[in-house]
Every structure is written in C-alpha cells, then in structure tokens.
PASE-807231 format. One record per atom (N, C-alpha, C): residue number from 1; atom name; x, y, z. Coordinates in Angstrom, 2 decimals, padded with zeros to 5 digits, m for minus. Example, Ala and Ser with C-alpha at 12.3 -4.5 7.8 and 13.67 -1.06 7.14 Angstrom:
2
    k   a        X        Y        Z
    1   N   013.19  m005.69   007.80
    1  CA   012.30  m004.50   007.80
    1   C   013.20  m003.30   007.80
    2   N   012.85  m002.25   007.08
    2  CA   013.67  m001.06   007.14
    2   C   012.90   000.03   007.87
This chain:
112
    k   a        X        Y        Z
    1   N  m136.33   167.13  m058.96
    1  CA  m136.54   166.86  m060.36
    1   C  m138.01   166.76  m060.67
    2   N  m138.96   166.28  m060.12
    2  CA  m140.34   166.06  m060.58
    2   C  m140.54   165.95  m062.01
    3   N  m141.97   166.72  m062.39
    3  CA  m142.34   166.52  m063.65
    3   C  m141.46   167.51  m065.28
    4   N  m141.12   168.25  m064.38
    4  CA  m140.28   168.87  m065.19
    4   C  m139.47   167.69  m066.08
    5   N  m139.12   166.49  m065.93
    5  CA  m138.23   165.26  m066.68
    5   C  m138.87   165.48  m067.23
    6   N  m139.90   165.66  m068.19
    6  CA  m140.78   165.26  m069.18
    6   C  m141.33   166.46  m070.04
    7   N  m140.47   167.36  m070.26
    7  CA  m141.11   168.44  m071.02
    7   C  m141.24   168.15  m072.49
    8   N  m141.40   167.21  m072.90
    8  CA  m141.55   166.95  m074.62
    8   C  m142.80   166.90  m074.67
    9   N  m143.76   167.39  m075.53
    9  CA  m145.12   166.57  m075.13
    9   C  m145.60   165.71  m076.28
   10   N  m144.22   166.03  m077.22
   10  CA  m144.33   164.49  m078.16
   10   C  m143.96   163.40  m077.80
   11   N  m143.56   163.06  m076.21
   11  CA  m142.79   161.73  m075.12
   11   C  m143.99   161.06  m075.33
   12   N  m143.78   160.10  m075.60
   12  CA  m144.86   159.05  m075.38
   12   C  m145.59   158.94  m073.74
   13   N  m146.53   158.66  m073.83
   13  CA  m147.47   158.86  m072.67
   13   C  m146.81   157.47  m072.08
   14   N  m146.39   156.51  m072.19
   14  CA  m146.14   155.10  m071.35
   14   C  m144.66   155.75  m070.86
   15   N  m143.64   156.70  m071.60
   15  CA  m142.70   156.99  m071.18
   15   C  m142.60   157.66  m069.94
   16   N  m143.30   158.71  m070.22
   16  CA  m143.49   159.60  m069.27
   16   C  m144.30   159.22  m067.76
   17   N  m145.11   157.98  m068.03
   17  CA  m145.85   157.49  m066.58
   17   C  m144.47   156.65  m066.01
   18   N  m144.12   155.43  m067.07
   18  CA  m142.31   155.40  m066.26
   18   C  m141.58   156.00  m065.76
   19   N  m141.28   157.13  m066.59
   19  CA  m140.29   158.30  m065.46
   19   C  m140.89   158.76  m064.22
   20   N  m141.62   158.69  m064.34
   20  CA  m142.46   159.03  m062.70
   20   C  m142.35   157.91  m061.47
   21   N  m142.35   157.07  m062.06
   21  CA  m142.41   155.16  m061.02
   21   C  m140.82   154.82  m060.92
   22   N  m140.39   155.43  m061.79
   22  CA  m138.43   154.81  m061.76
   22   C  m138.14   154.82  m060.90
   23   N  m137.69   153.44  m060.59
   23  CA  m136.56   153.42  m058.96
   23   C  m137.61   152.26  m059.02
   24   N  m136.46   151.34  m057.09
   24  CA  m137.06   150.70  m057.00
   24   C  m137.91   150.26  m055.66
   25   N  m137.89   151.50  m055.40
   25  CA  m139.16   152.13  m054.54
   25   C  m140.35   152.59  m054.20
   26   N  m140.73   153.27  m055.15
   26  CA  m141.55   154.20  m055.98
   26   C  m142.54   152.88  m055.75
   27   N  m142.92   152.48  m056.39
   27  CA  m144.00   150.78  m056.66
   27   C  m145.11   151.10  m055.39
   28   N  m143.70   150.36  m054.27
   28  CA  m143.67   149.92  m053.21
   28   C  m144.67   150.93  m052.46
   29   N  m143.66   152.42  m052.26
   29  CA  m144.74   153.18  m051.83
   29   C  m145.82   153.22  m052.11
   30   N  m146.40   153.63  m052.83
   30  CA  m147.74   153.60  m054.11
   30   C  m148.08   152.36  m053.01
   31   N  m148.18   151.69  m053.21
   31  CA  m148.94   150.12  m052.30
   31   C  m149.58   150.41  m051.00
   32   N  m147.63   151.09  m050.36
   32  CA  m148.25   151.30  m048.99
   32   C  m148.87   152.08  m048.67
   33   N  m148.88   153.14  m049.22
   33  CA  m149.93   154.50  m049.02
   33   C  m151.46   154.48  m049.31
   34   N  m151.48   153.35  m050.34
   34  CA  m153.13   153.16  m050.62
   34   C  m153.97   152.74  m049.36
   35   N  m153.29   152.34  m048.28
   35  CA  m153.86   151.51  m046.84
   35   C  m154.08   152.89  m046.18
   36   N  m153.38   154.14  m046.92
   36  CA  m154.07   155.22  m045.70
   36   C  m152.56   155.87  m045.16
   37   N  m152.77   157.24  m044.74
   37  CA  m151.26   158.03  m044.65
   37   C  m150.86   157.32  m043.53
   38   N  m149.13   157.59  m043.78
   38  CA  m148.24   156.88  m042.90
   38   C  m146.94   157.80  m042.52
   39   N  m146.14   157.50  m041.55
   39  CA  m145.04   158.31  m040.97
   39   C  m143.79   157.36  m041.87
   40   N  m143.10   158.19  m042.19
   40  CA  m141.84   157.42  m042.88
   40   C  m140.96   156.24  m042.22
   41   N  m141.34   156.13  m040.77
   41  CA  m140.50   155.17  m039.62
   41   C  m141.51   153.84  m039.85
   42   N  m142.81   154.12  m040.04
   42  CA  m143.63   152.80  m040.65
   42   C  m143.86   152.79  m042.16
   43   N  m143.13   153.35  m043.02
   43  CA  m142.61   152.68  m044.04
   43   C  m141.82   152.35  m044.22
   44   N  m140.76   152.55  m043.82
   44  CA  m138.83   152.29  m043.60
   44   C  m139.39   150.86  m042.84
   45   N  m139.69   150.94  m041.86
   45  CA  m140.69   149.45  m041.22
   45   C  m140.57   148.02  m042.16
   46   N  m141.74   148.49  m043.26
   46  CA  m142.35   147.52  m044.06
   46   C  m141.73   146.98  m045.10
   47   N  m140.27   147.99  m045.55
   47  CA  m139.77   147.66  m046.46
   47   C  m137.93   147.50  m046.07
   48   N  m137.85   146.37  m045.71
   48  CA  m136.50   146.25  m045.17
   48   C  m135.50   146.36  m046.39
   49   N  m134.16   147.17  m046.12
   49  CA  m133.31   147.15  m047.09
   49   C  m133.73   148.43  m047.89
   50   N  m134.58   149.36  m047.30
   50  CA  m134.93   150.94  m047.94
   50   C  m134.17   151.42  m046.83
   51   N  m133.16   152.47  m047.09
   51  CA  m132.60   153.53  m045.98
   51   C  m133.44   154.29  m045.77
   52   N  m132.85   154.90  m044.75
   52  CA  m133.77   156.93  m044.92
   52   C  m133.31   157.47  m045.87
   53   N  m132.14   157.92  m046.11
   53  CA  m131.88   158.69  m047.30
   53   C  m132.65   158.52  m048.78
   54   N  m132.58   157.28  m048.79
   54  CA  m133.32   156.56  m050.37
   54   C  m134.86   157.11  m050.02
   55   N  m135.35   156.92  m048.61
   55  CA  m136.87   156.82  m048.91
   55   C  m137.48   158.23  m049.34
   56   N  m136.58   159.29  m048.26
   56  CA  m136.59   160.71  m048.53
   56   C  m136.67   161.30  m049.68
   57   N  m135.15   160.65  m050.56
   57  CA  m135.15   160.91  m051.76
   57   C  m136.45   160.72  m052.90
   58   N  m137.26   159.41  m052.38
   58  CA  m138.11   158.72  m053.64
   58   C  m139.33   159.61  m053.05
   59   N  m139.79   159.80  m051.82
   59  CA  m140.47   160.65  m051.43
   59   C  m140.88   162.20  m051.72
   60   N  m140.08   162.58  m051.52
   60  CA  m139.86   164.02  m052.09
   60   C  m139.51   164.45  m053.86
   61   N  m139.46   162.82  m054.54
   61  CA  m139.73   163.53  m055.86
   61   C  m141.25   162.58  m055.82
   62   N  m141.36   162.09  m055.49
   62  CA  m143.29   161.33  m055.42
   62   C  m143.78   162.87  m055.12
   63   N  m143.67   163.63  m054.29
   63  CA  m144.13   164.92  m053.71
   63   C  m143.62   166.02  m054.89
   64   N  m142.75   166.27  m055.41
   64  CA  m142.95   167.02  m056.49
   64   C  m143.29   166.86  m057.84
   65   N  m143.57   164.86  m058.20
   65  CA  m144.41   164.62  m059.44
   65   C  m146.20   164.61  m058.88
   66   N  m146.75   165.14  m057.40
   66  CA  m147.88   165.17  m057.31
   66   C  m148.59   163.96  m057.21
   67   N  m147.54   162.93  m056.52
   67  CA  m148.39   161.38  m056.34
   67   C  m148.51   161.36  m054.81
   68   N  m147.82   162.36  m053.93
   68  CA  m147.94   162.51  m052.24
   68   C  m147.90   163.55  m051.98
   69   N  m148.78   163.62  m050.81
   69  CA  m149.12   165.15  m050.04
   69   C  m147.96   164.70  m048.81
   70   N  m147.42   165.66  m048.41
   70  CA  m146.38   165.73  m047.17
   70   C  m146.70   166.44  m045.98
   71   N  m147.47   166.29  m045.02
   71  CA  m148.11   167.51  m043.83
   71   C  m147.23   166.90  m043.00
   72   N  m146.71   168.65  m042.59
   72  CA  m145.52   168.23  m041.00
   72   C  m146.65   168.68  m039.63
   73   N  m146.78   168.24  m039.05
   73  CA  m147.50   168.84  m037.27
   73   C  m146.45   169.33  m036.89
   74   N  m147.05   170.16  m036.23
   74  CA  m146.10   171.25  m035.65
   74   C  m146.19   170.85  m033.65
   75   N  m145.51   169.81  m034.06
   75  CA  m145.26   169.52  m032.35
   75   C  m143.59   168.92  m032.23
   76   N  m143.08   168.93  m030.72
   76  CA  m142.18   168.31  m030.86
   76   C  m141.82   166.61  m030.33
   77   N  m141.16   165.79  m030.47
   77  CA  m140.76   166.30  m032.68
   77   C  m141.44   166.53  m033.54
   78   N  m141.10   167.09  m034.67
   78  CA  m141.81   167.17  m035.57
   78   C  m142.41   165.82  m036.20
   79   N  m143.69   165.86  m036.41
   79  CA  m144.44   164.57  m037.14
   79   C  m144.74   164.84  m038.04
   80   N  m144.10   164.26  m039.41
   80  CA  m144.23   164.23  m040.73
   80   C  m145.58   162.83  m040.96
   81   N  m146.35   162.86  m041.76
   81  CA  m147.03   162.19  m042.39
   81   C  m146.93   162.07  m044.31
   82   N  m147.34   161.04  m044.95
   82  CA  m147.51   161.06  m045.77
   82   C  m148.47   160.54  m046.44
   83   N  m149.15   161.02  m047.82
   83  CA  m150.71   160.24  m047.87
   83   C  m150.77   160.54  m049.73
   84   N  m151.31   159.89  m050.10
   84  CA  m151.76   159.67  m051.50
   84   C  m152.53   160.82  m052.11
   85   N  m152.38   161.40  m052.90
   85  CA  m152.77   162.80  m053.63
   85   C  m154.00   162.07  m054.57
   86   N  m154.83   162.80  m055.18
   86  CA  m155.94   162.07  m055.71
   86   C  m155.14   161.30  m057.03
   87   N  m154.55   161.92  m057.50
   87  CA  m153.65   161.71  m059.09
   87   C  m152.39   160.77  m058.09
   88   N  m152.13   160.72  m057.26
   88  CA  m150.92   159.33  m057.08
   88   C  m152.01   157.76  m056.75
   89   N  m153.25   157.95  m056.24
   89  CA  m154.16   157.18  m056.31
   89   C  m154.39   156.56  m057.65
   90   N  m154.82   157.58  m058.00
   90  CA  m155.16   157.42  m059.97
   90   C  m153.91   155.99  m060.12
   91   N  m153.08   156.85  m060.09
   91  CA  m151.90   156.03  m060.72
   91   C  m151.68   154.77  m060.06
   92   N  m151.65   155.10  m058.85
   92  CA  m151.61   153.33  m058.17
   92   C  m153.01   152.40  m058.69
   93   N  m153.86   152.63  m058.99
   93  CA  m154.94   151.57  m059.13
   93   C  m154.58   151.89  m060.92
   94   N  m154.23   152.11  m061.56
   94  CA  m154.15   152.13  m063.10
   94   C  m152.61   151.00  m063.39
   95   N  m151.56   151.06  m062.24
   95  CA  m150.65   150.10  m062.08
   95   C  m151.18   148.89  m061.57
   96   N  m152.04   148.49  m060.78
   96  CA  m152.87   147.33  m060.31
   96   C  m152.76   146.48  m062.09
   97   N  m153.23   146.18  m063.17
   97  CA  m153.32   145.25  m063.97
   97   C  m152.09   145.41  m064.59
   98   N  m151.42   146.39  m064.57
   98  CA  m150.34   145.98  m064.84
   98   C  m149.07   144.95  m063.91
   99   N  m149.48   145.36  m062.68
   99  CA  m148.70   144.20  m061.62
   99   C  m149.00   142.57  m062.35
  100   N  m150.87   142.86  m062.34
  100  CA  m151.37   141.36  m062.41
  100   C  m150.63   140.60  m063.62
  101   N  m150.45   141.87  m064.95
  101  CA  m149.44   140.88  m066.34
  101   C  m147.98   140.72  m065.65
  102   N  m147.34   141.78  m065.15
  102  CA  m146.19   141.23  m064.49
  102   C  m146.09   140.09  m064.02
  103   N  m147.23   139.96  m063.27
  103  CA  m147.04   138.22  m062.43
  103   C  m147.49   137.16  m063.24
  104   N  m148.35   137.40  m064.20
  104  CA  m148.61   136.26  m065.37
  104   C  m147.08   136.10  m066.09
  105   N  m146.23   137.10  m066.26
  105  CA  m145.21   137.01  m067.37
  105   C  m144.25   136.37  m066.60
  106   N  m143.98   136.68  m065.32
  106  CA  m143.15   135.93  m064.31
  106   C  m143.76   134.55  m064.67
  107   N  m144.59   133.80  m063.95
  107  CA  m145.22   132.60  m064.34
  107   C  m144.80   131.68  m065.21
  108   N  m144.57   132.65  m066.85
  108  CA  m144.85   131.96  m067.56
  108   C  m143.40   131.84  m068.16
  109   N  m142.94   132.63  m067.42
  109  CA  m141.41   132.51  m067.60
  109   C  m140.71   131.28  m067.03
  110   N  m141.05   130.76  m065.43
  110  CA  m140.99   130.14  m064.61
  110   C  m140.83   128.89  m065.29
  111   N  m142.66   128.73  m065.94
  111  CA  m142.80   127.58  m066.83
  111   C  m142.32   126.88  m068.14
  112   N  m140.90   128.04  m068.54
  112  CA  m140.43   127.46  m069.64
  112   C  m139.41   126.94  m069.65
C-alpha cells in the first residue's frame, strides 16, 4: 500500500503524515532505527509482543512510504538489515515534540 493511500492532494497534510505512522508499530520503529540500522531479530528483540509477521508487514510498508531502506547481503543466510532513509529521519525527529505533548497530555490527564 505505501504512499499511494494518499492521492488527494486536497488531504490535509496532518492526515496524510498519520496515514503513514498508523499502526501500532510504526512509532516504535522510527525510535529504534534512529540508534543506527538493525536486523529484524534485534527489533522483534526490543519490542516484546511484535510478531514477525506484524513487523514484516509494518516494515515493508515503512519501505514503500520511503521512511526505510531494506539491504539484503548476499551470504548464507541471508542478512537483511534495516536503516532510516533521510525523509523517515525527517519524520522521526519532526514526531519528537509531538511525543513530548503526548506525554504532557498524559500527565495532565493523570492529574485530573
């Protein structure tokens, strides 16, 4: 599916950066990838309660909305890596202040 979800280009721009992050995975990755490329067995790792199937899935549309590069080595087994595209970067540090109001709104929720 990638970016193709979004062919209106009267969609509101906050819509369209949502459809890209949907799920509740997507985030997560974005986080872990900013530390530098990783093999999918040390992200499945870090995030307990992600299958393979799910991660594959959120992976491979992260890889066709252009937020991850996917390089296989050609040895056996095959070693897949995965790593942050300049524009999935973009997007993870442009989600950074938005986490930070998330956690203020949590807070202040807490406190009422």
């Amino acid at each position: 599916m990638g970016c193709a979800r979004v062919l209106d280009m009267n969609t509101c721009g906050v819509t369209a950066a949502i459809t890209v992050i949907d799920g509740k995975w997507k985030t997560s990755l974005l986080w872990l990838l900013e530390a530098g490329p990783q093999r999918p067995g040390e992200l499945r790792r870090q995030l307990p309660g992600l299958s393979e199937k799910v991660l594959t899935q959120a992976l491979r549309s992260m890889e066709a909305d252009g937020l991850v590069h996917r390089e296989v080595h050609d040895v056996l087994p095959l070693k897949t890596v995965y790593s942050l595209t300049a524009f999935g970067r973009e997007l993870s540090e442009l989600l950074a202040p938005l986490s930070d109001w998330g956690h203020r709104h949590m807070e202040k929720q807490a406190a009422s």
